[in-house]
Wavefront OBJ file of the C-alpha trace (Angstrom):
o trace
v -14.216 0.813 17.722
v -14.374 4.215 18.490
v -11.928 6.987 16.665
v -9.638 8.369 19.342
v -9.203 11.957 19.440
v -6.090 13.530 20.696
v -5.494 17.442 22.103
v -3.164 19.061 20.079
v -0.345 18.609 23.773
v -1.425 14.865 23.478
v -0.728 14.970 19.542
v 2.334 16.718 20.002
v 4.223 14.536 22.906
v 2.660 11.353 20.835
v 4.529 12.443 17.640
v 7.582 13.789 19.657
v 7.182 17.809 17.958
v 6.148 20.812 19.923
v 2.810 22.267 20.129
v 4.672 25.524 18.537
v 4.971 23.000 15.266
v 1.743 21.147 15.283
v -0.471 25.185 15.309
v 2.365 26.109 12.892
v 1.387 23.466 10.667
v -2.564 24.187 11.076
v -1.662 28.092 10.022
v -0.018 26.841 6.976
v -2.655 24.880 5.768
v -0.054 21.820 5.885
v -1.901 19.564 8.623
v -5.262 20.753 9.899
v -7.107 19.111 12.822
v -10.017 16.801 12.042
v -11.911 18.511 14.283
v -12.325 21.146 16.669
v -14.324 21.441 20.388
v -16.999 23.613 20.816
v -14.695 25.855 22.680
v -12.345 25.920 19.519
v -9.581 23.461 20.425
v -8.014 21.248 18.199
v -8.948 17.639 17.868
v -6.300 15.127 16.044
v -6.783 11.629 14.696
v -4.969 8.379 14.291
v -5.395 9.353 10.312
v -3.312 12.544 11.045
v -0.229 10.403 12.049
v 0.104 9.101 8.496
v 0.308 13.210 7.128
v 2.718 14.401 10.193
v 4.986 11.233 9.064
v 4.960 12.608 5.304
v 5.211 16.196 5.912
v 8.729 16.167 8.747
v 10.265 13.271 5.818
v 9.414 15.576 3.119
v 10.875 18.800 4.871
v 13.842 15.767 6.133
v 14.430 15.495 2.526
v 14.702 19.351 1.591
v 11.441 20.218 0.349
v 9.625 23.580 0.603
v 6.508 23.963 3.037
v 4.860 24.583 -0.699
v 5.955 21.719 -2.272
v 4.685 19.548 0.800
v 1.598 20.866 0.795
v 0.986 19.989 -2.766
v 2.608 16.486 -2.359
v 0.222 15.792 0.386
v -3.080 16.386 -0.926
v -5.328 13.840 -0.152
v -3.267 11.948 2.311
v -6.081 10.505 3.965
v -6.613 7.963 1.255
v -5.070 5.041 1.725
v -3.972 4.337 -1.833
v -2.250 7.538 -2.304
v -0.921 7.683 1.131
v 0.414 4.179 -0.265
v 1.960 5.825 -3.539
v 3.505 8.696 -1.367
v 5.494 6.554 1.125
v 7.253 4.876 -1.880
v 7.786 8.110 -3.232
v 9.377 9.121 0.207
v 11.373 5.919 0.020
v 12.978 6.564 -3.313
v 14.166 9.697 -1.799
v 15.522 8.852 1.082
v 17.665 6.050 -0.826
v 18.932 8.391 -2.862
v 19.867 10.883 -0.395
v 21.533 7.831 1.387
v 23.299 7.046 -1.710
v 24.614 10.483 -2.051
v 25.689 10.755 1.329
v 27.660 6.955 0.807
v 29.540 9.045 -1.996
v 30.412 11.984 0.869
v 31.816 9.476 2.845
v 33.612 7.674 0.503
v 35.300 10.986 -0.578
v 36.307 11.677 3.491
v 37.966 8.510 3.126
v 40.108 8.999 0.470
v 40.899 12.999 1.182
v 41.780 11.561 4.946
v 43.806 8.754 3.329
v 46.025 11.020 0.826
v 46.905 13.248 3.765
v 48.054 10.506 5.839
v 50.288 9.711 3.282
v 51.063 13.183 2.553
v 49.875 13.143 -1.448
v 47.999 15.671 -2.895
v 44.394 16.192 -2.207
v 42.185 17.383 -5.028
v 39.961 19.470 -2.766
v 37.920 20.835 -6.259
v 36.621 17.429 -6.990
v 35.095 17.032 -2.742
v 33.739 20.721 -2.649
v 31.572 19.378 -5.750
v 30.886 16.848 -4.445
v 29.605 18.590 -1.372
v 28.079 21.433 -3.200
v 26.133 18.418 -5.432
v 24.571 16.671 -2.207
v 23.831 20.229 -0.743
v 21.839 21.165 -3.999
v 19.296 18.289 -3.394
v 16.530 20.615 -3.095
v 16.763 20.678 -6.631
v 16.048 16.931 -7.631
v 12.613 17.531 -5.831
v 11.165 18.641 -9.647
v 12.507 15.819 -10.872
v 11.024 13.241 -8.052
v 7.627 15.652 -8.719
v 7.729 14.679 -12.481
v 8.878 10.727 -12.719
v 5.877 10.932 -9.897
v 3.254 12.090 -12.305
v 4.496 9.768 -15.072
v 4.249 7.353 -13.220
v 0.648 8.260 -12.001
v -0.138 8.718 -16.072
v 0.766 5.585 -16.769
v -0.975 3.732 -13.470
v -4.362 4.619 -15.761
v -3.146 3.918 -19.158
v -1.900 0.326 -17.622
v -4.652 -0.580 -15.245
v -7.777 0.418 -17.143
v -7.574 0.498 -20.849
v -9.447 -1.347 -22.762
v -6.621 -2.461 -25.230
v -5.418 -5.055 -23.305
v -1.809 -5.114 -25.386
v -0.625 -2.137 -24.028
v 0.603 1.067 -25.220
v 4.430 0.285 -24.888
v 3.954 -3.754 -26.192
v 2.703 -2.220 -29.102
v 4.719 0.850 -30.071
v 7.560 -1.629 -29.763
v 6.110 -4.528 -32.155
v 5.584 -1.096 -34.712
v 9.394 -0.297 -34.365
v 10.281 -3.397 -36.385
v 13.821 -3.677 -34.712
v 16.634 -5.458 -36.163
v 20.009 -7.281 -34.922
v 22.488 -4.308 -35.176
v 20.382 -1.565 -35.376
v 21.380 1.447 -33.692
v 18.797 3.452 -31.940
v 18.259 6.841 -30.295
v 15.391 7.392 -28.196
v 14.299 10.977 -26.643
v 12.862 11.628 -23.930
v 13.121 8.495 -22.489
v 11.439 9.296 -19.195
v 10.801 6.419 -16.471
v 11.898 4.045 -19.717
v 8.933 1.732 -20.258
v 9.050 1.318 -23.613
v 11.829 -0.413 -23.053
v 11.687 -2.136 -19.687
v 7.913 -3.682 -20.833
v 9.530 -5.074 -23.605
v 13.302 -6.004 -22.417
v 12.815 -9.848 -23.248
v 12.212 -8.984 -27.074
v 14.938 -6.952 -27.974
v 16.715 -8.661 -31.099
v 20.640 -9.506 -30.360
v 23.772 -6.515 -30.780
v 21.414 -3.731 -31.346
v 22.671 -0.584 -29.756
v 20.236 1.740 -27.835
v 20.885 5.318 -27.001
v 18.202 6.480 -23.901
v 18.364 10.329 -23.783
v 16.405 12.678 -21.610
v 16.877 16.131 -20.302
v 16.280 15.297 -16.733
v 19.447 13.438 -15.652
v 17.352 12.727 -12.391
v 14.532 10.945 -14.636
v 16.926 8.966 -16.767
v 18.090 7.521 -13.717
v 14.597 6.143 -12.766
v 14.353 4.770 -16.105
v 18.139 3.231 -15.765
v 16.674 1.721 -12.413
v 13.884 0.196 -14.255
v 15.873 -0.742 -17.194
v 18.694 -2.967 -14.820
v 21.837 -3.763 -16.647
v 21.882 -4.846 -19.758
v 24.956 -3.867 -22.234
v 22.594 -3.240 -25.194
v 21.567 0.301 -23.693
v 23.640 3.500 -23.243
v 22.135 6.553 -21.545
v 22.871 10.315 -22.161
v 21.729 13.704 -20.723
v 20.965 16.231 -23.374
v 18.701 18.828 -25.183
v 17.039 17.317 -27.969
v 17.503 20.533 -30.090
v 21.298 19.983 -29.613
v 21.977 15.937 -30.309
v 25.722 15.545 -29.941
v 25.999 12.709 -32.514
v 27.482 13.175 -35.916
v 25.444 12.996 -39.073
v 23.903 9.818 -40.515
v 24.492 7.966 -37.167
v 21.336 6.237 -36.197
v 19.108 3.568 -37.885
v 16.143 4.886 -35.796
v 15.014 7.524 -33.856
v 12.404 7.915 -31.344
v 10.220 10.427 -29.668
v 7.332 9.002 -27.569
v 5.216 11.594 -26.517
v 7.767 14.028 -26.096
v 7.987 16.142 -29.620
v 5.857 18.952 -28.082
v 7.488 19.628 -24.954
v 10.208 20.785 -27.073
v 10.770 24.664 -26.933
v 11.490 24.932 -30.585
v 10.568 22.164 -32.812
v 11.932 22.901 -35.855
v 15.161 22.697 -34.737
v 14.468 19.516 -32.715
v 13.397 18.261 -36.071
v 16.256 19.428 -38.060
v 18.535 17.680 -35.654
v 16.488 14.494 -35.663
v 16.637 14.342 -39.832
v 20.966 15.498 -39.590
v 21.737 12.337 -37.276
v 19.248 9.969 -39.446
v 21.242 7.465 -41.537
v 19.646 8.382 -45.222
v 16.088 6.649 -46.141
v 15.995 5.774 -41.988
v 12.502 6.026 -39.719
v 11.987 8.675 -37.497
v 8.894 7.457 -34.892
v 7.201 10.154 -32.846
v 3.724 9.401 -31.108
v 1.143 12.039 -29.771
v -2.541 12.482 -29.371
v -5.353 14.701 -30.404
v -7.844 17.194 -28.648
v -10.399 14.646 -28.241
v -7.999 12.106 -26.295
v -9.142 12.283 -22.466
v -11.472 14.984 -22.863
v -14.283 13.536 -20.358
v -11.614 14.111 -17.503
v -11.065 17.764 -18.368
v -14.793 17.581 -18.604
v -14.819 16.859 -15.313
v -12.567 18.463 -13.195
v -14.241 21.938 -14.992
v -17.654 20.466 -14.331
v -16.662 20.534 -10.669
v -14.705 24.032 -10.895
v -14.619 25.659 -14.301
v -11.396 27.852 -13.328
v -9.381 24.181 -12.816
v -6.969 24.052 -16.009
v -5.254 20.759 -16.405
v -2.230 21.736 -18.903
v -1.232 25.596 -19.348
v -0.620 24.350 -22.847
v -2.878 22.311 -25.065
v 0.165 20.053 -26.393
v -2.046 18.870 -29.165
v -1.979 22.386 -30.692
v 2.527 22.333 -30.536
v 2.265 19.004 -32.518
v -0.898 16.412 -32.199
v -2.589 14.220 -34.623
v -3.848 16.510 -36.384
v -1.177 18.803 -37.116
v 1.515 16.437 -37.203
v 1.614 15.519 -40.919
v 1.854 19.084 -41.865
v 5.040 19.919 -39.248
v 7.229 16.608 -40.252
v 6.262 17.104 -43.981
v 8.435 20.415 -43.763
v 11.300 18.028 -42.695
v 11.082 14.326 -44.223
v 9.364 13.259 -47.545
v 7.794 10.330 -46.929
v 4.722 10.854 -43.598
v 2.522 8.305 -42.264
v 0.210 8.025 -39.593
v -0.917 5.011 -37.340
v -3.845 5.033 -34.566
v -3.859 3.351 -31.708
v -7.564 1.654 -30.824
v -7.956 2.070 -26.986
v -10.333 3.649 -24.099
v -10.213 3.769 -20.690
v -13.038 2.101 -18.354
v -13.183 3.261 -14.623
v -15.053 2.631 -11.522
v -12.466 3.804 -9.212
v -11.782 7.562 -7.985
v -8.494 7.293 -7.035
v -6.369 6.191 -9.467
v -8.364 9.151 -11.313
v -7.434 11.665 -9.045
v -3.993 10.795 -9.046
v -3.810 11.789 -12.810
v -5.579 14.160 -12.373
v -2.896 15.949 -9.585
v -0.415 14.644 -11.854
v -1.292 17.042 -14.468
v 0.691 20.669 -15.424
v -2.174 22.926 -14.748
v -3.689 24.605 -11.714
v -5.650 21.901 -10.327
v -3.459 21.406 -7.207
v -3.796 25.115 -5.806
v -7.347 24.817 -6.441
v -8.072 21.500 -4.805
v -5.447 22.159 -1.836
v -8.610 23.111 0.381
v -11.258 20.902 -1.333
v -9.962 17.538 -1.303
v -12.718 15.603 0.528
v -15.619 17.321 -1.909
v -13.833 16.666 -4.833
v -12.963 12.925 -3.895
v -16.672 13.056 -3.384
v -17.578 14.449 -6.568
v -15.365 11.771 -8.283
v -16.604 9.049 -6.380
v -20.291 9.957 -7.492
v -19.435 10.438 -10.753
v -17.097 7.319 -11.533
v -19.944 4.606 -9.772
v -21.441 2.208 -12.481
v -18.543 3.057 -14.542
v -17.112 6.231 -16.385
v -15.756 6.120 -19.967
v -12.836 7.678 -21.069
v -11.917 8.746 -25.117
v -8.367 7.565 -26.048
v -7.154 8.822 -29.168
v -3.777 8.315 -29.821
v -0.972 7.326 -32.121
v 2.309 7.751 -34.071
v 4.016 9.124 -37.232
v 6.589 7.345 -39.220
v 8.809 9.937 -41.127
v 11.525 9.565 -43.410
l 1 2 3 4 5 6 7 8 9 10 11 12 13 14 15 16 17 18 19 20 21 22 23 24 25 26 27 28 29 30 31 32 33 34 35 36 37 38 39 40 41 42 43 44 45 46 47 48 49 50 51 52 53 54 55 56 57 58 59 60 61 62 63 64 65 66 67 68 69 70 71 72 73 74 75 76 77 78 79 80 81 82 83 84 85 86 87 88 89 90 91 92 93 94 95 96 97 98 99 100 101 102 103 104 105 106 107 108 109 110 111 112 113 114 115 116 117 118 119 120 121 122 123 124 125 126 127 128 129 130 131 132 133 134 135 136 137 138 139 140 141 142 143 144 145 146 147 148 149 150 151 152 153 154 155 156 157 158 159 160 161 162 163 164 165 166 167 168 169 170 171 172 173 174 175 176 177 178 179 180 181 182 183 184 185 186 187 188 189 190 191 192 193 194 195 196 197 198 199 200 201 202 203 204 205 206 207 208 209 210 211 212 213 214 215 216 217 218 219 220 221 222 223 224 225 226 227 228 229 230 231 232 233 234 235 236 237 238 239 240 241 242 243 244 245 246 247 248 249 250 251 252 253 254 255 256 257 258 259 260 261 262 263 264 265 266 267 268 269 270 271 272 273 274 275 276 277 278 279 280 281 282 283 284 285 286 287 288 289 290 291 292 293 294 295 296 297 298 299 300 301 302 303 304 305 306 307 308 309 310 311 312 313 314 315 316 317 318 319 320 321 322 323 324 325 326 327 328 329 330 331 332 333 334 335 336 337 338 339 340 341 342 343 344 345 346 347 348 349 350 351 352 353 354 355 356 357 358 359 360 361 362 363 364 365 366 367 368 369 370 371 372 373 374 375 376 377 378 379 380 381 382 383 384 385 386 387 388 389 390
């Protein structure tokens, strides 16, 4: 069946916007036509629904033109497409929820001056002023995203077929009663892989920084009375001394803007001769995909920061021997085996580097260029693991 083509009028009345919107959108780079006529009007597809739908929720929802534009890359494939509309409908349920609280609050305002009580107008202007600042959760949304694009890969096409999380967890050696700490909990997998072997009355703290990102992990999590969750600065752990029986830091130790301090707090709120577990990875873990991504433009920088250098496999021993006595280190065996490009290329716009800006106006060549180089199978170096310090 022939592709239908559609003026940019037809487009317009079809998707109920004006024509004023649709060239506005072509100008910003946001939703170009597939195609033009030889007299140099535009041309829109069936396909260009799907990205008007995504960019008027998105911009709904409070985000920037900017921020849509870099959500939306690569829109025409169906799989991301599919990992964007859940995206979109996490969002709108929490803006719903959110707006649930606004109206509960009208309620009860209306209610206390019926009966003439006294209305604690403070607590609804924050309230107000919290829904209004929803712009804001969009970098949080952006980053439980890319997590959750990181650990797609990891999940779907390692080689190790135990898992990551299943076996940092059988490594923690948890007993009944412990109590735990964990930061930088993130979308909480470590714990929500491994919820059914958690050993009875042990008491587990979830930190993170992002109050919008412990929430996700919460969500994944469900109820369950063994954890506790907390919003805070791992440099500044407001627990006493000698309070936990384990503490853990998955991936997380070198996000931290000053790690000796994180560390000193980790070893003040260790219970004497107790474990502290913190994984990380080396410079030669995932190196093909930088590889890659340089091999197709060589000014594309995945990470601003080579996190490896802060505190990595290699360096690791000699930072938490400045803190704790006793140092060990454990690998992790593992690769990653791919045929496919997409779940590629959505780590690879998950990363914290430039590649977005650059690949904004090159999508289809560098899906392309992926797809080319991923058929009969691409190999990927994982070389990870963690430290036990005490």
């Amino acid at each position: 069946m022939p592709q239908q083509h559609y003026t940019s009028g037809e487009f317009a009345k079809k998707a109920h916007v004006s024509i004023r919107t649709i060239r506005y959108y072509d100008q910003k780079n946001l939703l170009k036509p597939a195609m033009h006529t030889k007299s140099g009007a535009r041309l829109y597809t069936d396909q260009d629904f799907a990205k008007l739908q995504q960019i008027l929720l998105l911009k709904y929802l409070g985000f920037s033109l900017s921020d849509i534009r870099e959500m939306t890359i690569g829109s025409g494939d169906q799989q991301l497409l599919r990992e964007s509309l859940q995206i979109q409908k996490r969002l709108a349920e929490e803006q719903l929820e959110e707006m649930k609280n606004v109206v509960g609050a009208i309620d009860s305002t209306s209610k206390a001056l019926e009966q003439n009580e006294q209305v604690d107008w403070s607590k609804m202007l924050n309230l107000i002023h919290l829904t209004s600042m929803n712009q804001s959760l969009s970098l949080q949304y952006k980053n439980a995203t890319n997590i959750s694009a990181r650990i797609r890969l990891h999940r779907d096409y390692s080689t190790n077929k135990e898992g990551w999380f299943p076996w940092l967890f059988k490594n923690l050696h948890l007993k009944p009663g412990m109590k735990v700490l964990e930061l930088g909990t993130g979308n909480g997998a470590l714990w929500s892989q491994n919820i059914d072997r958690l050993p009875e009355g042990v008491n587990i703290i979830l930190s993170d920084i992002s109050e919008g990102i412990l929430a996700d992990a919460k969500s994944e999590i469900g109820e369950n009375s063994e954890f506790q969750y907390a919003v805070f600065d791992a440099q500044k752990i407001p627990f006493v001394d000698n309070t936990f029986d384990l503490v853990i830091a998955n991936h997380m130790l070198f996000y931290c803007d000053d790690i000796p301090q994180t560390l000193k707090e980790i070893r003040r709120v260790l219970k004497p001769n107790a474990p502290f577990v913190c994984s990380t990875y080396s410079k030669r873990h995932m190196h093909e995909i930088t590889d890659l991504v340089q091999s197709f433009n060589s000014n594309i920088v995945l990470s601003s920061t080579n996190l490896y250098e802060r505190f990595g496999l290699d360096n690791g021993e000699q930072i938490l021997s400045q803190y704790f006595n006793d140092v060990t280190c454990h690998k992790y065996n593992d690769s990653i085996e791919i045929s496919e490009a997409t779940p590629l290329i959505s780590y690879i716009l998950s990363c914290h580097g430039n590649q977005n800006e650059i690949l904004l106006n090159h999508y289809p060549e560098f899906k392309h260029y992926v797809d080319e180089k991923v058929q009969g199978g691409f190999h990927i170096t994982k070389d990870a693991g963690y430290f036990v310090a005490k």
